[in-house]
C-alpha positions as CSV (number, residue, x, y, z in Angstrom):
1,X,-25.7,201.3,-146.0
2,X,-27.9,199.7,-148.2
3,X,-27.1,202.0,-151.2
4,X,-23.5,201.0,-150.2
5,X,-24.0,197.2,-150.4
6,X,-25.3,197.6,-153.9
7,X,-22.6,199.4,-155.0
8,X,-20.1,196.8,-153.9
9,X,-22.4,194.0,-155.4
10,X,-22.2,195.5,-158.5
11,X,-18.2,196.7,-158.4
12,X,-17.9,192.8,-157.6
13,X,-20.3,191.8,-160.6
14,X,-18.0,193.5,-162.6
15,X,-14.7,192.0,-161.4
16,X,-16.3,188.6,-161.5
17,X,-16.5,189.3,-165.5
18,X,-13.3,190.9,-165.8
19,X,-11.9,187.8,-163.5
20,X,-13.4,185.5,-166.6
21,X,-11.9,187.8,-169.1
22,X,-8.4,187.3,-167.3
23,X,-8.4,183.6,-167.3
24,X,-9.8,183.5,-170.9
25,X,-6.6,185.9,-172.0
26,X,-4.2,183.7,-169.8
27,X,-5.7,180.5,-171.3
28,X,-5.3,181.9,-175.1
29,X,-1.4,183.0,-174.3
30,X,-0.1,179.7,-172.9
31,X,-2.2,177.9,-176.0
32,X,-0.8,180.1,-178.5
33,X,2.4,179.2,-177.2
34,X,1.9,175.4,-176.8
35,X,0.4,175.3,-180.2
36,X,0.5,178.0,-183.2
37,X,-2.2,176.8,-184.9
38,X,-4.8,177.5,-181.5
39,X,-4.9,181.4,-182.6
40,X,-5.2,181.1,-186.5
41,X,-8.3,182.2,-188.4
42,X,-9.4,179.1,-189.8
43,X,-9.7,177.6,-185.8
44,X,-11.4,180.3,-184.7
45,X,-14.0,179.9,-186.8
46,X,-14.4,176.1,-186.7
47,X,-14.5,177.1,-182.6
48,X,-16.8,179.7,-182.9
49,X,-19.3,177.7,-185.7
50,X,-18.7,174.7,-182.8
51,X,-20.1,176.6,-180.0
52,X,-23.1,177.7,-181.3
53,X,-25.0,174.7,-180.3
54,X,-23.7,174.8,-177.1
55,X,-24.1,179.2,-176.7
56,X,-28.3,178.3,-178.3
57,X,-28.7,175.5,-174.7
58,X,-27.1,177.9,-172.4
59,X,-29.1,180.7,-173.4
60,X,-31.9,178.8,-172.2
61,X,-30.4,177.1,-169.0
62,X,-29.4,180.7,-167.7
63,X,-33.1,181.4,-167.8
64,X,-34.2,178.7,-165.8
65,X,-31.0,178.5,-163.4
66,X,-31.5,182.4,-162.2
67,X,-35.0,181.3,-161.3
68,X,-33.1,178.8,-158.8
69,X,-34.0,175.7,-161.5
70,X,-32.4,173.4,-163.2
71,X,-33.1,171.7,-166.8
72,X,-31.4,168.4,-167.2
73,X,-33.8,167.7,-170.2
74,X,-32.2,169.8,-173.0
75,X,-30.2,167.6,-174.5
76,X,-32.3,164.7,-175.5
77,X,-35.0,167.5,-176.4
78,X,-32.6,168.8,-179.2
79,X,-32.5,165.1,-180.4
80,X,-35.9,164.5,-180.6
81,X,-36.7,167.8,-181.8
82,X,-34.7,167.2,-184.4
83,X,-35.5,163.8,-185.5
84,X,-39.2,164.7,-185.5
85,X,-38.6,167.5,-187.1
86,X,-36.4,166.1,-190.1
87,X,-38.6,163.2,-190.0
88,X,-41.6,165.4,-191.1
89,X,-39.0,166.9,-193.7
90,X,-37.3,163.8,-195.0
91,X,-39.8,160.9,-194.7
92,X,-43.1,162.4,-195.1
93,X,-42.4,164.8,-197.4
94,X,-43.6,167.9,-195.7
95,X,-42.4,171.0,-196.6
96,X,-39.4,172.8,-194.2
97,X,-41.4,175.3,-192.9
98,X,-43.6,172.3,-191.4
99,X,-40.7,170.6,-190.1
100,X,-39.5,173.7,-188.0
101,X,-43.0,174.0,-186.7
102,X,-42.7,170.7,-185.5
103,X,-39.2,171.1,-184.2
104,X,-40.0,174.1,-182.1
105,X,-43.3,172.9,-180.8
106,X,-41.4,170.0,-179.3
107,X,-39.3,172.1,-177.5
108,X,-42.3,174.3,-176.3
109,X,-44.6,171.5,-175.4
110,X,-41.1,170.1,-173.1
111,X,-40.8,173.0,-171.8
112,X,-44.3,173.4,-170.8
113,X,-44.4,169.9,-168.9
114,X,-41.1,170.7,-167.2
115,X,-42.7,173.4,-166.1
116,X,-46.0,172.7,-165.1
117,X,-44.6,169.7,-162.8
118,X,-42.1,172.3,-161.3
119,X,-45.1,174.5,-160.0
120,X,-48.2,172.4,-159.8
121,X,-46.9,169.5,-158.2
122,X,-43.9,170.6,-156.8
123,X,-41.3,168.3,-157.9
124,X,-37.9,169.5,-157.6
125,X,-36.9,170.2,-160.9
126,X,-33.7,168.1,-161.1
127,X,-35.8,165.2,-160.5
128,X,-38.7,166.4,-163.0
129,X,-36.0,167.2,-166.0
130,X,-33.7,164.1,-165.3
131,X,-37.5,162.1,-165.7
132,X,-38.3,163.7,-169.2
133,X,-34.9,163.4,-169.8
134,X,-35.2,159.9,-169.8
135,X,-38.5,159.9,-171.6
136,X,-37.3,161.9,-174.4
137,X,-34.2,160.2,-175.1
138,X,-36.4,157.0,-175.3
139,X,-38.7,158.4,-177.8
140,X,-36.5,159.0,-180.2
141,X,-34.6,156.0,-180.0
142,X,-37.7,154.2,-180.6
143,X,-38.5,156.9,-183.3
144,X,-35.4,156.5,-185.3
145,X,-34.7,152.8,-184.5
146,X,-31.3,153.7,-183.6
147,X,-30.6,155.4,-186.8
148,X,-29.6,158.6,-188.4
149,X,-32.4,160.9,-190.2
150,X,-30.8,162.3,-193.5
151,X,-29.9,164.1,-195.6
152,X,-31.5,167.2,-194.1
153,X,-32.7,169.7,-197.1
154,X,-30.2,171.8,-199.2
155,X,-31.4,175.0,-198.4
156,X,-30.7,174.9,-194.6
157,X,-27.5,174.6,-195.4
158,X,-27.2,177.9,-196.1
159,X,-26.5,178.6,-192.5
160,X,-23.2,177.2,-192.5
161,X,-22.0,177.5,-196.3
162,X,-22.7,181.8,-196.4
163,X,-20.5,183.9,-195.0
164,X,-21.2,187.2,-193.8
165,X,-17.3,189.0,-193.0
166,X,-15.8,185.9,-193.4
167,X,-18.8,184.2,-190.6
168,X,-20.8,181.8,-191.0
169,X,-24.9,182.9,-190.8
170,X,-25.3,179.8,-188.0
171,X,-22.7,181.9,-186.2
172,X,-24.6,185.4,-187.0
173,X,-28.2,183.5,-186.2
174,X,-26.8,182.5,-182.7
175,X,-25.6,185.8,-182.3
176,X,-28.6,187.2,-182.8
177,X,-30.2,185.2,-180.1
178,X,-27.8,186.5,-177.3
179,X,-28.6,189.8,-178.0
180,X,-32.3,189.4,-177.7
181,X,-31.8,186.7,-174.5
182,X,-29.9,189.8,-173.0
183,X,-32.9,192.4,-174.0
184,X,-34.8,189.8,-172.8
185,X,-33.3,189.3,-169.2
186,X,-31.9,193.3,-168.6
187,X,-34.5,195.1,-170.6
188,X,-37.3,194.0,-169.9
189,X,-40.1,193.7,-167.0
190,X,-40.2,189.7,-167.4
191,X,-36.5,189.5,-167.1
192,X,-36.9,191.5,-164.0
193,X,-39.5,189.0,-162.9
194,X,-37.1,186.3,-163.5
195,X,-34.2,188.0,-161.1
196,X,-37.3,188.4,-158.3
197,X,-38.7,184.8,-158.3
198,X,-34.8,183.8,-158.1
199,X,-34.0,186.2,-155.6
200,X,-36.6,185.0,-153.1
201,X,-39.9,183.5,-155.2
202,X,-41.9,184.5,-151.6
203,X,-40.9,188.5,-151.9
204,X,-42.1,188.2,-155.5
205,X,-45.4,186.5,-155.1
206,X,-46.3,189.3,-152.4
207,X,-44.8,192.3,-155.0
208,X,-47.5,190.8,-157.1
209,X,-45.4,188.8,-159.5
210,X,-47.3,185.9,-160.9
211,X,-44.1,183.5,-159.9
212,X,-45.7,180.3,-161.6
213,X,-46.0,181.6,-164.8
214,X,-42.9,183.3,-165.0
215,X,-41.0,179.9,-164.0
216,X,-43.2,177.9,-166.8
217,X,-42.1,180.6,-169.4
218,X,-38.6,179.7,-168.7
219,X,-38.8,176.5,-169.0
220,X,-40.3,177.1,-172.4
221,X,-37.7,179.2,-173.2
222,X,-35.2,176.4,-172.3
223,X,-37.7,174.1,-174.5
224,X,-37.3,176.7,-177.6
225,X,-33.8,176.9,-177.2
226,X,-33.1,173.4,-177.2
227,X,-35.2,172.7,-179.9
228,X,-33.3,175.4,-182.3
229,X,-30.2,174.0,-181.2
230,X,-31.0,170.8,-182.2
231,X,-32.1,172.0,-185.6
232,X,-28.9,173.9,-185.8
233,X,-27.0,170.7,-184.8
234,X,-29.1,168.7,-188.0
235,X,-27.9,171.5,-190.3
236,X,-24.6,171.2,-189.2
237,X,-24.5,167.2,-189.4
238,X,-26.9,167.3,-192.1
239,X,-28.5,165.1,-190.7
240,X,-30.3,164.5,-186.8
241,X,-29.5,161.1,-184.8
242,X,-31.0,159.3,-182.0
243,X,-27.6,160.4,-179.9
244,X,-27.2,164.2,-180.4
245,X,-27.2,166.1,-177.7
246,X,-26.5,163.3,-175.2
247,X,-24.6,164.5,-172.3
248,X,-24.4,168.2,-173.5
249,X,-26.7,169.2,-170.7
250,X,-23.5,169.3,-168.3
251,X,-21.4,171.2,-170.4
252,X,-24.5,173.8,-170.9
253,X,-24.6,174.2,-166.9
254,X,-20.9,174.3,-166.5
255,X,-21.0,176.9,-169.3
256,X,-23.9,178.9,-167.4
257,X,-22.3,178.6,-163.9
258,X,-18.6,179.3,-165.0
259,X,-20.4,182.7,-166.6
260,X,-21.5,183.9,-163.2
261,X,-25.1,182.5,-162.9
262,X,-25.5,181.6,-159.3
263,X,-27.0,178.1,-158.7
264,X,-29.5,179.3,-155.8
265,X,-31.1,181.7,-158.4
266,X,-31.1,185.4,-158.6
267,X,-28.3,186.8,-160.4
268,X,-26.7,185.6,-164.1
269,X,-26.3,187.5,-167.5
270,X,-26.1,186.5,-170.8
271,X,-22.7,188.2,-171.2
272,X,-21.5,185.9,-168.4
273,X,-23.1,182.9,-170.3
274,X,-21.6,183.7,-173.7
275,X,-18.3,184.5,-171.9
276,X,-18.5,180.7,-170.2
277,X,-19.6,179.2,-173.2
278,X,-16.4,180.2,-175.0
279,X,-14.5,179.3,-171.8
280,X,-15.6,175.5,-172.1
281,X,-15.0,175.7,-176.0
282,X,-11.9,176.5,-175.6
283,X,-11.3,174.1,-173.2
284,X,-12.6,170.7,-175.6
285,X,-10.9,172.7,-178.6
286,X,-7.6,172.1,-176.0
287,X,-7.6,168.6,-175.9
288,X,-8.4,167.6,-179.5
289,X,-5.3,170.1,-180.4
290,X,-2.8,168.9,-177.8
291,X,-3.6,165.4,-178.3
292,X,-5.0,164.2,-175.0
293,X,-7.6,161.6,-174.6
294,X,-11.0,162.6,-175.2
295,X,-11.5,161.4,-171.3
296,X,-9.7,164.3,-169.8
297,X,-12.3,166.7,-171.6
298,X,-14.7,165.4,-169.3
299,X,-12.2,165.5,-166.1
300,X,-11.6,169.0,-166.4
301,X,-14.6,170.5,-167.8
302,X,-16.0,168.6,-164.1
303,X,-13.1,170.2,-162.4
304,X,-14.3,173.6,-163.5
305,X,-17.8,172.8,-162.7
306,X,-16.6,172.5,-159.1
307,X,-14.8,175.1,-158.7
308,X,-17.2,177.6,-160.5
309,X,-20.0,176.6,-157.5
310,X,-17.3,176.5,-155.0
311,X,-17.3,180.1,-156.0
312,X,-21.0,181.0,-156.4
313,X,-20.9,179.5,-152.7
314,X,-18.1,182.0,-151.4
315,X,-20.1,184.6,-153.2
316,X,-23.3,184.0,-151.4
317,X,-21.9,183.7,-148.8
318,X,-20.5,187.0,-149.0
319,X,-23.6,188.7,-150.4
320,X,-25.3,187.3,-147.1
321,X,-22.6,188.5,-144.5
322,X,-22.9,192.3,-146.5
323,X,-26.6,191.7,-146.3
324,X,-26.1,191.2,-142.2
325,X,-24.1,194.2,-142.0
């Protein structure tokens, strides 16, 4: 029975991906024939070089949401990250190699306090990442003085003005970093850590998982992540401002939960990430083609939000009824 339960678990992981898949096709075929210019090369690529800040924060939240978190704190990270960072660069004079260093130790030291008040103290980590949420976003407002850091070097601009096949290397770079999140998470006997302590953190404490650690270690990862997406936002902008990043945190969790990754922890892949990420893209890429008002970006990407947990709730729900039987 229970060899049977698995195999339906994973026959319905599998249709959950192709079910994503299907909507993505349906949603390209009624664009295409609402607007020519959706399926054309040159906005493909301005879509794809958009969602690769949003892909580098996902990557991280899917870490941290399959452990049953949640980090509301990655978008003002990847502005101060980046102010500090191009701060170092631009105003003090320091060489780039120096500012990245900065700009990724920002992310990690985050990422540390997230999660050290998730598992020391207990805090429940919407309230711990909305706090340094707050406290990040006010740090670089005071840093910057409400004003933009520029411009940011010439030779990081090489990620977006080399093409590789016609793609940009910011594209290429992010790609790279979804195929070692995914060795990270399926490959690998931390990523199966990170499935256990999401599955039930109890059972993996008494399997001999050190559960704390693990749940810190994705929060750093988050940190990183948010940190390199903020770099790769300055790079793009050439420049980093008090107000990148702000709000993207919602569109990095919609992007994560559309892809599969339940919200009680568990179960989530990278492919399923990716796969939401594009979903969302497509969806703000939509609007600003169509004409609409930027407000009904927001209104549906909240509508899909819904109905994504509605049905990670069905699927639990399910997965606990086969679990009974």
């Amino acid at each position: 029975m229970r060899q049977h339960n698995v195999k339906i678990n994973r026959v319905r992981q599998v249709m959950d991906k192709m079910g994503l898949l299907l909507v993505l096709l349906v949603f390209i075929i009624v664009m295409t024939c609402l607007t020519p210019s959706f399926l054309t090369w040159n906005n493909i690529r301005n879509l794809l070089i958009q969602s690769t800040i949003l892909c580098t924060l996902s990557l991280g939240m899917t870490f941290v949401i399959i452990t049953g978190g949640m980090d509301l704190s990655v978008g003002s990270v990847e502005a101060l990250a980046a102010a500090v960072g191009m701060g170092v660069i631009v105003k003090a004079g320091m060489p780039s190699a120096v500012g990245i260093l900065v700009i990724l130790l920002i992310g990690i030291v985050f990422g540390v306090i997230n999660g050290l008040l998730v598992t020391q103290f207990r805090i429940p980590p919407m309230i711990v990442t909305l706090a340094t949420m707050s406290i990040a976003r006010g740090i670089v407002q005071v840093y910057t003085n409400g004003a933009n850091i520029g411009p940011v070097p010439r030779s990081f601009t090489v990620l977006t003005g080399f093409y590789l096949l016609g793609i940009p290397l910011i594209v290429w770079t992010v790609l790279i970093l979804c195929v070692a999140a995914w060795i990270c998470l399926s490959k690998t006997s931390f990523g199966r850590s990170v499935y256990a302590v999401g599955g039930s953190e109890l059972a993996a404490k008494l399997a001999g998982i050190r559960t704390k650690r693990v749940i810190v270690l994705t929060y750093v990862i988050s940190g990183l992540c948010a940190a390199v997406a903020g770099l790769l936002l300055s790079i793009r902008l050439e420049s980093a401002g008090p107000n990148a990043g702000d709000g993207v945190e919602m569109n990095a969790i919609a992007a994560v939960v559309v892809g599969g990754t339940s919200l009680s922890g568990g179960r989530g892949t990278v492919l399923g990430t990716v796969l939401g990420v594009i979903l969302i893209s497509f969806v703000s890429n939509a609007v600003n083609l169509l004409g609409v008002p930027p407000a009904w970006d927001k209104i549906v990407k909240g509508v899909v939000i819904v109905i994504a947990a509605m049905l990670d709730a069905n699927r639990n729900r399910w997965s606990q009824q086969a679990g009974a039987n």
